[in-house]
N, CA, C and O atoms as a Tinker XYZ file with bonds, in Angstrom:
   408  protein
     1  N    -89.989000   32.229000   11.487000    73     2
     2  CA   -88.981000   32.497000   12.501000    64     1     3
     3  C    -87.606000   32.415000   11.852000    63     2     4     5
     4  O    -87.291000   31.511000   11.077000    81     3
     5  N    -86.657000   33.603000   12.285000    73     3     6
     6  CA   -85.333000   33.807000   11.313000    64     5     7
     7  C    -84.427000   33.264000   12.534000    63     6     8     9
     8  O    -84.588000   33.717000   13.668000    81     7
     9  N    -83.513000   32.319000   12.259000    73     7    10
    10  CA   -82.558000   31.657000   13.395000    64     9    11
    11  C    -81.208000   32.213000   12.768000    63    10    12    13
    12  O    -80.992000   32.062000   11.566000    81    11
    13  N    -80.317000   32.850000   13.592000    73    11    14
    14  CA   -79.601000   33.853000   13.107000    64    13    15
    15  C    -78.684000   32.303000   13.282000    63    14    16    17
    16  O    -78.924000   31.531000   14.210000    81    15
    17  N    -77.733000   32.057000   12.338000    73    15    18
    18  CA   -76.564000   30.809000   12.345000    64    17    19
    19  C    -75.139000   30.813000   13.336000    63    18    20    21
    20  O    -74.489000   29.865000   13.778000    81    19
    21  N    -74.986000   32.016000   13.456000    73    19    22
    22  CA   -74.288000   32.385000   15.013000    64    21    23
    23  C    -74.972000   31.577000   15.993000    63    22    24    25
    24  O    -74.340000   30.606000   16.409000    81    23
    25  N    -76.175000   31.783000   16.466000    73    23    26
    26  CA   -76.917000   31.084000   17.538000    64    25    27
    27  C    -76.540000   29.988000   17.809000    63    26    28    29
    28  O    -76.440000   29.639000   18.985000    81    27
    29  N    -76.162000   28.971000   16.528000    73    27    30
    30  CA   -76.394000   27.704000   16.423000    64    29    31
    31  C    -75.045000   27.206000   16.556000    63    30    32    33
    32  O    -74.851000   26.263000   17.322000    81    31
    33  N    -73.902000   27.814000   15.786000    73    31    34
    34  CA   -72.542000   27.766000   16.616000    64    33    35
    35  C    -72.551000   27.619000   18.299000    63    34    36    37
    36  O    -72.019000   26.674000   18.882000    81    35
    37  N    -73.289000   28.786000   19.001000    73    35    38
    38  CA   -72.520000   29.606000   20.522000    64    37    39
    39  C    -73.642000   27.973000   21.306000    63    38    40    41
    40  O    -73.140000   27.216000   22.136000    81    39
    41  N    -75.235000   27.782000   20.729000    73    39    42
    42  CA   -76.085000   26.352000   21.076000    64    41    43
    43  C    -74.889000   24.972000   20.839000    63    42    44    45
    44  O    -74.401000   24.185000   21.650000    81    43
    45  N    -74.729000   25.120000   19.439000    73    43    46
    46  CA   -73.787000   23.361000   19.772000    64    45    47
    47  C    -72.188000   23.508000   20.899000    63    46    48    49
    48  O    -71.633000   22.505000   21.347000    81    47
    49  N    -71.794000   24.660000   21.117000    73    47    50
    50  CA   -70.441000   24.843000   22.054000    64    49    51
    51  C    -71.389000   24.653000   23.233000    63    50    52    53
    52  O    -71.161000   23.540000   23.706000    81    51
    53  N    -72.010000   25.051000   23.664000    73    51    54
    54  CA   -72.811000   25.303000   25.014000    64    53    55
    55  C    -73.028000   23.559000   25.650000    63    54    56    57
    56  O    -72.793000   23.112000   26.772000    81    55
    57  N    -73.588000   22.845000   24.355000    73    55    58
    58  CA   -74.334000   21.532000   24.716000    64    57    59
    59  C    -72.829000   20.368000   24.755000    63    58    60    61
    60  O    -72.638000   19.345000   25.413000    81    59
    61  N    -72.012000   21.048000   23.797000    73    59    62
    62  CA   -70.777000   20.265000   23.786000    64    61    63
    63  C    -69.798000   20.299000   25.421000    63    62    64    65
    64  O    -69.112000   19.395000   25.897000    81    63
    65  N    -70.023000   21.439000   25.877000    73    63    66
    66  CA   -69.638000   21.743000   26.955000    64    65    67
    67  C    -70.550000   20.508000   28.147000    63    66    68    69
    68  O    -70.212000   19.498000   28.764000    81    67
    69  N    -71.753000   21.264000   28.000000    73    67    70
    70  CA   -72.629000   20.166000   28.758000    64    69    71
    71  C    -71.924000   18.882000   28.669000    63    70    72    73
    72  O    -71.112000   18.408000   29.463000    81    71
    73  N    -72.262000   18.518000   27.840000    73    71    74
    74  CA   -72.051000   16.726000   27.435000    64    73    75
    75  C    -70.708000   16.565000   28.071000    63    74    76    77
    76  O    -70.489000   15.698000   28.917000    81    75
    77  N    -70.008000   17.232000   27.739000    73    75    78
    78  CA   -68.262000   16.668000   28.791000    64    77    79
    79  C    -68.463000   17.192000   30.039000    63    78    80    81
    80  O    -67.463000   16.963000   30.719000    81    79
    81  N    -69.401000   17.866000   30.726000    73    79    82
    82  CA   -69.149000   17.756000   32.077000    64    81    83
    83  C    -70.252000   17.045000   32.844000    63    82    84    85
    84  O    -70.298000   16.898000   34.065000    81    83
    85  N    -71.380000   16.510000   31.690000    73    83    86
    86  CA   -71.884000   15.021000   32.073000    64    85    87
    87  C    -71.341000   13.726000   32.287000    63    86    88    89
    88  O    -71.673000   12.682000   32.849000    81    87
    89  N    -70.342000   14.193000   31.607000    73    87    90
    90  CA   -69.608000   12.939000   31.084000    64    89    91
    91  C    -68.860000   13.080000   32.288000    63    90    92    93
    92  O    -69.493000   12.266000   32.961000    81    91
    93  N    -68.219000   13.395000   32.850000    73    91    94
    94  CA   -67.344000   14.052000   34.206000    64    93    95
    95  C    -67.824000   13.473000   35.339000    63    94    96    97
    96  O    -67.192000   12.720000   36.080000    81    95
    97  N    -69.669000   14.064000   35.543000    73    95    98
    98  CA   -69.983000   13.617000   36.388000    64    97    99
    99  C    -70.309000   12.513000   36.453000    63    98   100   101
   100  O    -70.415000   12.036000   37.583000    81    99
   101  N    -70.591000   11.683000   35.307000    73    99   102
   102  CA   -70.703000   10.434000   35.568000    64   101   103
   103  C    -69.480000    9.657000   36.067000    63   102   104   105
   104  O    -69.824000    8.528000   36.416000    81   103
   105  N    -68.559000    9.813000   36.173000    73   103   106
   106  CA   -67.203000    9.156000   36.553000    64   105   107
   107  C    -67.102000    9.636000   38.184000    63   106   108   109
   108  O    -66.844000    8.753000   39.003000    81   107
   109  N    -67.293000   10.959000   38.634000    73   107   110
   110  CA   -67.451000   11.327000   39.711000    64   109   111
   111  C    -68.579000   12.127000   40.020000    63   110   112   113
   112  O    -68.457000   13.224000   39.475000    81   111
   113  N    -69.794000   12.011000   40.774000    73   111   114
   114  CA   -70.916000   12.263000   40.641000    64   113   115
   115  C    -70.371000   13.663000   41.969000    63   114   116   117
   116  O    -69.453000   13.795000   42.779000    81   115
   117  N    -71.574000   14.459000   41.530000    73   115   118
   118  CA   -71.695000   15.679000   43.077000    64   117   119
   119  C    -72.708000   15.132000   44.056000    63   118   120   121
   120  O    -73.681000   14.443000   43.749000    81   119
   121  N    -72.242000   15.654000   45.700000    73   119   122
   122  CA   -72.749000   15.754000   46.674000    64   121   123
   123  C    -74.146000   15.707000   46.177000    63   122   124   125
   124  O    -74.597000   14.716000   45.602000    81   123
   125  N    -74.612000   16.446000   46.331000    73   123   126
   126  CA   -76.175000   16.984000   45.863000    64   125   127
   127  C    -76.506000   17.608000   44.623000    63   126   128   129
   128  O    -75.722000   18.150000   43.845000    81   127
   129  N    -77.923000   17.460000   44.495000    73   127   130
   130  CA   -77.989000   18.368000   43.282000    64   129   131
   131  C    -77.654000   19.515000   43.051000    63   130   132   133
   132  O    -77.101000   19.901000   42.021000    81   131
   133  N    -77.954000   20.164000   43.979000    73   131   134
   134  CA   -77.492000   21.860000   43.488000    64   133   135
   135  C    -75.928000   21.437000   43.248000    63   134   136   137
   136  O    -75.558000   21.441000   42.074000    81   135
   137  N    -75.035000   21.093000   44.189000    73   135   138
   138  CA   -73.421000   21.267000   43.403000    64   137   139
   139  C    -73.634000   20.743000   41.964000    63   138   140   141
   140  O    -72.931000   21.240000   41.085000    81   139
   141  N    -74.398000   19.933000   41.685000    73   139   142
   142  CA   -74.600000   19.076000   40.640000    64   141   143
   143  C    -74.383000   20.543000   39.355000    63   142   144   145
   144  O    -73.537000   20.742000   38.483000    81   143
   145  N    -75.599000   21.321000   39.810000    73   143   146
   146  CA   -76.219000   22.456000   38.921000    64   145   147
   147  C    -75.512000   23.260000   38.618000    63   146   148   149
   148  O    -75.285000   23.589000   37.454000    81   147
   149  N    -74.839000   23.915000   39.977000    73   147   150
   150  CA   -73.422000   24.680000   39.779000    64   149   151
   151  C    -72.345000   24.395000   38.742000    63   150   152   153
   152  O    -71.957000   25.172000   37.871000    81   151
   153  N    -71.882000   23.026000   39.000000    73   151   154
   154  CA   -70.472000   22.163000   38.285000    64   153   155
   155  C    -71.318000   22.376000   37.291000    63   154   156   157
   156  O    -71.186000   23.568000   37.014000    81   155
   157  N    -72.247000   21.823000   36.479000    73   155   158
   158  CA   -72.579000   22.336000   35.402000    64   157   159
   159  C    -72.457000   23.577000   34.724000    63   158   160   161
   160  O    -71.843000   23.763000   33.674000    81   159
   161  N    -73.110000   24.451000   35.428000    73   159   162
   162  CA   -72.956000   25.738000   34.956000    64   161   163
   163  C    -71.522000   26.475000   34.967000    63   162   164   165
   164  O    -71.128000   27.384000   34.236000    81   163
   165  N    -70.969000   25.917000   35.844000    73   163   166
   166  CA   -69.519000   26.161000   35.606000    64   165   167
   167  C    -68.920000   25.408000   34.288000    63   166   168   169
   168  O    -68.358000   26.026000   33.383000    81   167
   169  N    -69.038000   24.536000   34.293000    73   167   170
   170  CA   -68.501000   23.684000   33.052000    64   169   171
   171  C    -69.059000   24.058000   31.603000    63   170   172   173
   172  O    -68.371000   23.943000   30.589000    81   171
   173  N    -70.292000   24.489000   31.611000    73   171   174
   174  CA   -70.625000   25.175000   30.800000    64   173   175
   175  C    -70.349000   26.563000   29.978000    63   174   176   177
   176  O    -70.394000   26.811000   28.773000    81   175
   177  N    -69.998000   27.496000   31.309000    73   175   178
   178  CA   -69.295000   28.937000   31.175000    64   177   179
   179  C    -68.141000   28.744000   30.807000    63   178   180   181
   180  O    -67.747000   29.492000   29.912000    81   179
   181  N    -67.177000   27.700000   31.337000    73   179   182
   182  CA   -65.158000   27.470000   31.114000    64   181   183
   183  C    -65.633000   27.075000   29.428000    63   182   184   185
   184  O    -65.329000   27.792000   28.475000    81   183
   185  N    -66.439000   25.776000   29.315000    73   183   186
   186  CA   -66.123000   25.779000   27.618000    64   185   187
   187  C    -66.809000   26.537000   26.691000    63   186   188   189
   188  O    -66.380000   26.483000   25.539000    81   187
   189  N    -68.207000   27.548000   27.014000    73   187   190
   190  CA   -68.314000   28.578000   26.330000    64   189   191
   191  C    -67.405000   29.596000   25.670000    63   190   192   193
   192  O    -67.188000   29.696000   24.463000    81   191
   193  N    -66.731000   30.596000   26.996000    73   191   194
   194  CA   -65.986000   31.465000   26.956000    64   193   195
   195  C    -64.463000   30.611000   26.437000    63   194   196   197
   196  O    -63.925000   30.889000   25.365000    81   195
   197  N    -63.985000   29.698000   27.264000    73   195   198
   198  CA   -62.798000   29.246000   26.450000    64   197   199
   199  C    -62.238000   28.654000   25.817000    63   198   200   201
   200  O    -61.014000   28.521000   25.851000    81   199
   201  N    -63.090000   28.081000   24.983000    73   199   202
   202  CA   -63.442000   27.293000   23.727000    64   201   203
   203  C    -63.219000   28.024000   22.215000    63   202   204   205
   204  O    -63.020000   27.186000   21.335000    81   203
   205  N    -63.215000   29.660000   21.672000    73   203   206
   206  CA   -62.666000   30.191000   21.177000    64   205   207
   207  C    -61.300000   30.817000   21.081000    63   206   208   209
   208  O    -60.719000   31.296000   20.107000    81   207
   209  N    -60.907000   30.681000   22.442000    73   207   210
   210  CA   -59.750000   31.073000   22.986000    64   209   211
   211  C    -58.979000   30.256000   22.510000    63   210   212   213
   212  O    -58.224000   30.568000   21.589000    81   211
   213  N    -59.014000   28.826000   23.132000    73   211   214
   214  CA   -58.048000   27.658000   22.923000    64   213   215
   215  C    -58.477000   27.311000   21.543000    63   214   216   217
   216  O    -58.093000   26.193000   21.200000    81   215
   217  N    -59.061000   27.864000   20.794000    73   215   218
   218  CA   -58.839000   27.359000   19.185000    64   217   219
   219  C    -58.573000   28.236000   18.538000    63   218   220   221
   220  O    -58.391000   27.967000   17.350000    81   219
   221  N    -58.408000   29.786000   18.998000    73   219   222
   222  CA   -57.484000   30.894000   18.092000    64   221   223
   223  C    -55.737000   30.596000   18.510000    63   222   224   225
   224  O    -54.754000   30.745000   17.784000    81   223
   225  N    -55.818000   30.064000   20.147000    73   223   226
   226  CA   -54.174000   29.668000   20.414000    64   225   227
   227  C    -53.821000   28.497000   20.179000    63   226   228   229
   228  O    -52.593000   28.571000   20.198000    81   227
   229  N    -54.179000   27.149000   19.907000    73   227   230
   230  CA   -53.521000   26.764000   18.918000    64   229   231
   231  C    -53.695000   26.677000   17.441000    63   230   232   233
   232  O    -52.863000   25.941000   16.910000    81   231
   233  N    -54.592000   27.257000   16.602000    73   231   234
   234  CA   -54.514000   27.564000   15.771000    64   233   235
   235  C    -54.730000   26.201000   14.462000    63   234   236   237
   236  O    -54.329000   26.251000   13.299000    81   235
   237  N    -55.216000   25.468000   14.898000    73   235   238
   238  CA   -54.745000   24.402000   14.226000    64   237   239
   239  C    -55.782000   23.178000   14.472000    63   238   240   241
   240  O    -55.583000   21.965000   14.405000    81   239
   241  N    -57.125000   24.014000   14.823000    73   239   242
   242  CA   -57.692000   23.285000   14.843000    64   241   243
   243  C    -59.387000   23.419000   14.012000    63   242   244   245
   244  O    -60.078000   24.424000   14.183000    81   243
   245  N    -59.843000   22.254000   13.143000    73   243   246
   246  CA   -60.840000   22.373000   12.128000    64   245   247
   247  C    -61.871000   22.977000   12.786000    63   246   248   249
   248  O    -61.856000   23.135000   14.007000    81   247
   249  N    -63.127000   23.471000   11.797000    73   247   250
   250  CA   -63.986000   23.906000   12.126000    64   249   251
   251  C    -65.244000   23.002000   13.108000    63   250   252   253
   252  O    -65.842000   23.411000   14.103000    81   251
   253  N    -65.383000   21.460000   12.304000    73   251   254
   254  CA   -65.863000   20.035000   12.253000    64   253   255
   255  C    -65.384000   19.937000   13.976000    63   254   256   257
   256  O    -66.271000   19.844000   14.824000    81   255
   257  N    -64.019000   19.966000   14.352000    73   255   258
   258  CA   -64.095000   19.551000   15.997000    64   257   259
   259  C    -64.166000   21.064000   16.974000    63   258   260   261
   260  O    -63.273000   21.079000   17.821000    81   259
   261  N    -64.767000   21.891000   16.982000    73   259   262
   262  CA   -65.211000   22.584000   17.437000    64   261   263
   263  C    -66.058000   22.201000   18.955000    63   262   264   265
   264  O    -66.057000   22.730000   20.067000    81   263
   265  N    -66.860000   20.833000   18.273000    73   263   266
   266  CA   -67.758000   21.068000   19.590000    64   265   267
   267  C    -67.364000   19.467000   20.572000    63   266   268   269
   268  O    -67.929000   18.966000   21.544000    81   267
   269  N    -65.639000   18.857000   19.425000    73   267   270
   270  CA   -65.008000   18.266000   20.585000    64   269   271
   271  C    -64.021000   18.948000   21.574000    63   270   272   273
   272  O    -63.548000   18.474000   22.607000    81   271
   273  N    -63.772000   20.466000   20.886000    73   271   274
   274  CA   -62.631000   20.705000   21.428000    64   273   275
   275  C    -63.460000   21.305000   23.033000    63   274   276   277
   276  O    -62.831000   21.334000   24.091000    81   275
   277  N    -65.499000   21.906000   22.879000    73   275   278
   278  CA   -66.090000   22.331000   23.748000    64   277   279
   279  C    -66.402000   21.246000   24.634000    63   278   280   281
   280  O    -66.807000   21.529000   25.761000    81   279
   281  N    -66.298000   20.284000   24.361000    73   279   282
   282  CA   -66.817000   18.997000   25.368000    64   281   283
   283  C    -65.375000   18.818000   25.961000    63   282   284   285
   284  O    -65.489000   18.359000   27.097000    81   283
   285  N    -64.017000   19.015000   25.607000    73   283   286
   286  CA   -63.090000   18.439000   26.276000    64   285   287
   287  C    -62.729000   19.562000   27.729000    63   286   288   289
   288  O    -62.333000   19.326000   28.871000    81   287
   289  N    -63.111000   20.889000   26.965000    73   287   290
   290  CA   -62.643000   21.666000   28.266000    64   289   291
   291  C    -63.669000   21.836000   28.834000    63   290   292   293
   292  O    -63.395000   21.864000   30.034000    81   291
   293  N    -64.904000   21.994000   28.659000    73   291   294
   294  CA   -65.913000   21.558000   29.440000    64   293   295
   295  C    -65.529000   20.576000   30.547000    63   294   296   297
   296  O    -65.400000   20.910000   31.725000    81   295
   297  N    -65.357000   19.350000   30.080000    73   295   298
   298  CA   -64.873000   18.303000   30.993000    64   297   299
   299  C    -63.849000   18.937000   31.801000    63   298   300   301
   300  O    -64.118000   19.124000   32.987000    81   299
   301  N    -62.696000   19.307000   31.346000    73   299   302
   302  CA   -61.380000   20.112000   32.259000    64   301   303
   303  C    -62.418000   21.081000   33.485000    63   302   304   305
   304  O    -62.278000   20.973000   34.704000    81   303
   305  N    -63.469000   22.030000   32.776000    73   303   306
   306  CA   -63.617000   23.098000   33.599000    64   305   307
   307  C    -64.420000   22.722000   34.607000    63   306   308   309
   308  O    -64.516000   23.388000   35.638000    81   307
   309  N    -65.186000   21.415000   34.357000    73   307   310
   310  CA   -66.050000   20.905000   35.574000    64   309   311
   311  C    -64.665000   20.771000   36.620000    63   310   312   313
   312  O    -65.032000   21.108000   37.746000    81   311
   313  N    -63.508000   20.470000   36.615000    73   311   314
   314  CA   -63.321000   19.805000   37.075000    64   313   315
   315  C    -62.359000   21.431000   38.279000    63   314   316   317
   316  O    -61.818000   21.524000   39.380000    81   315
   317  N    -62.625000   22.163000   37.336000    73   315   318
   318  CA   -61.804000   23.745000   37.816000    64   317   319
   319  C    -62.670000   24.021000   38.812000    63   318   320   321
   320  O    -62.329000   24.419000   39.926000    81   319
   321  N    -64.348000   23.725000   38.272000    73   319   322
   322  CA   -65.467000   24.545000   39.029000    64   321   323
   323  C    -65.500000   23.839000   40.466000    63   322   324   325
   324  O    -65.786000   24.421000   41.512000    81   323
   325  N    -65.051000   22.058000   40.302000    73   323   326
   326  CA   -65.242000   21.321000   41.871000    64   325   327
   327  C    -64.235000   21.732000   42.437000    63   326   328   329
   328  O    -64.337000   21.532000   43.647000    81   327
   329  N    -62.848000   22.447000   42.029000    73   327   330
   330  CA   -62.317000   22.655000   42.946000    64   329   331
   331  C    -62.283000   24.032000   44.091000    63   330   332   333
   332  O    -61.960000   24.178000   45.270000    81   331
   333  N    -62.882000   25.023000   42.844000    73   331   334
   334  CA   -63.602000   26.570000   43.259000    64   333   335
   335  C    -64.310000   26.174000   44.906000    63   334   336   337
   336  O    -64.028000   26.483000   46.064000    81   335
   337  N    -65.556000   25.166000   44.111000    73   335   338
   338  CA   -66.664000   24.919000   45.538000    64   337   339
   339  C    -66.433000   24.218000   46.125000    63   338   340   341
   340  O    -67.176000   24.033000   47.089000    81   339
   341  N    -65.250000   23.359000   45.941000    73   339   342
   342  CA   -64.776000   23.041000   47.572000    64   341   343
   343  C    -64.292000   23.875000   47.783000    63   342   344   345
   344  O    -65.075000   24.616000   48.377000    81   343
   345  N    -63.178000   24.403000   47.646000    73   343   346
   346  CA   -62.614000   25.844000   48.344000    64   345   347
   347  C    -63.285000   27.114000   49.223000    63   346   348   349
   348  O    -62.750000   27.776000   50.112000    81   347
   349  N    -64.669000   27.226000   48.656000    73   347   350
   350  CA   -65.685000   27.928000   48.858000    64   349   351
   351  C    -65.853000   26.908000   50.330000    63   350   352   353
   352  O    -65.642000   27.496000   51.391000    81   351
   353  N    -66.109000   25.876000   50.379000    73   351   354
   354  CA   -67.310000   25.526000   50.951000    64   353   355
   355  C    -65.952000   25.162000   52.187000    63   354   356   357
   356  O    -66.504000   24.588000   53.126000    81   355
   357  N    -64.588000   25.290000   52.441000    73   355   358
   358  CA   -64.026000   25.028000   53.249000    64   357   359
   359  C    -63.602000   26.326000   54.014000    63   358   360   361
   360  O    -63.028000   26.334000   55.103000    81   359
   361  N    -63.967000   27.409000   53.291000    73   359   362
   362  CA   -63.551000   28.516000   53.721000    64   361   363
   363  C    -64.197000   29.193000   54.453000    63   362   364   365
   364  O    -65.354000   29.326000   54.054000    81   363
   365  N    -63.794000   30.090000   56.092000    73   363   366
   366  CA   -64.410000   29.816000   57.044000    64   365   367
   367  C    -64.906000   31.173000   57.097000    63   366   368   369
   368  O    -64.922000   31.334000   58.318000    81   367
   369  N    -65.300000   32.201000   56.625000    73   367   370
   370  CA   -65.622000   33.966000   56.657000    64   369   371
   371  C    -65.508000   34.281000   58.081000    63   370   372   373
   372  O    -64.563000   35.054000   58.241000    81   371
   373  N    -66.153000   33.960000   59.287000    73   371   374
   374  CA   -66.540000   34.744000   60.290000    64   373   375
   375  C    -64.769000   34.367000   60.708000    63   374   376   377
   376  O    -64.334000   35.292000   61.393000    81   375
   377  N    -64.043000   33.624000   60.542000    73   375   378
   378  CA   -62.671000   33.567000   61.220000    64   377   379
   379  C    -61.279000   34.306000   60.213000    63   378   380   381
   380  O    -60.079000   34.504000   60.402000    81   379
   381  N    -61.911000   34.459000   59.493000    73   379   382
   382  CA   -61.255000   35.564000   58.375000    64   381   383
   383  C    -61.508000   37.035000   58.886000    63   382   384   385
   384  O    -60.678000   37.930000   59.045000    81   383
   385  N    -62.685000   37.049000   59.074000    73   383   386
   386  CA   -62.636000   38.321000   59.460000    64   385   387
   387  C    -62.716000   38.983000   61.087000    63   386   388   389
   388  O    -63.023000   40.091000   61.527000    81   387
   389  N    -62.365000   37.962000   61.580000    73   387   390
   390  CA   -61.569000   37.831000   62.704000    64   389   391
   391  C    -60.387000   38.451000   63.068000    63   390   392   393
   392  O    -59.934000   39.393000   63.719000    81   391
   393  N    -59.952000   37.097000   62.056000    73   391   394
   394  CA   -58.064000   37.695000   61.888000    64   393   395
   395  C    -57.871000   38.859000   61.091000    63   394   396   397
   396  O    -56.716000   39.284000   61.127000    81   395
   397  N    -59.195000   39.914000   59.916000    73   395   398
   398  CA   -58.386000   40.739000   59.506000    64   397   399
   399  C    -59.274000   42.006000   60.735000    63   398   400   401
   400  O    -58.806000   43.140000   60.831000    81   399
   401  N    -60.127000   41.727000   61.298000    73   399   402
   402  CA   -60.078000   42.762000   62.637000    64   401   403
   403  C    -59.182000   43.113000   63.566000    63   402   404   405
   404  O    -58.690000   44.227000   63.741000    81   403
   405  N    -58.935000   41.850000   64.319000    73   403   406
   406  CA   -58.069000   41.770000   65.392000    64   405   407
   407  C    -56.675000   41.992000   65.108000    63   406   408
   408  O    -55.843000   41.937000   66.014000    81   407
């Protein structure tokens, strides 16, 4: 079996991500599991995708903390994703589209 070494970069950002928005929830736990699953997967996607981002803009950061710089916004993005699904979960559709009928 050929493990292409890319893989193993995009695997340790992914788990680094994980781990800081474990780390998250342990300080503030979710409602239920599924939000649980969500905030994860959210926290997972923010330090996937912007985890290359924020280390081409500041520029200045080693190869070695890579998968602290994915655990820190991980942690940040859990914290983007609880505010998404509350927002979601306060927001009322049938009276939205109420007011954009009427």
């Amino acid at each position: 079996m050929d493990l292409d070494p890319s893989w193993l970069v995009h695997a340790k950002l992914a788990f680094a991500a994980m781990c800081g928005g474990v780390v998250r929830l342990l300080f503030r736990p979710a409602a239920s599991l599924v939000k649980t699953l969500w905030l994860l997967f959210g926290c997972i996607t923010c330090g996937f995708y912007a985890t290359p981002v924020v280390i081409k803009w500041f520029g200045v950061v080693d190869p070695e903390y890579v998968g602290a710089m994915g655990a820190l916004i991980g942690f940040i993005g859990l914290s983007f994703a609880e505010g998404a699904l509350r927002a979601a979960d306060k927001f009322d559709v049938a009276a939205w589209l109420e007011r954009k009928a009427g």
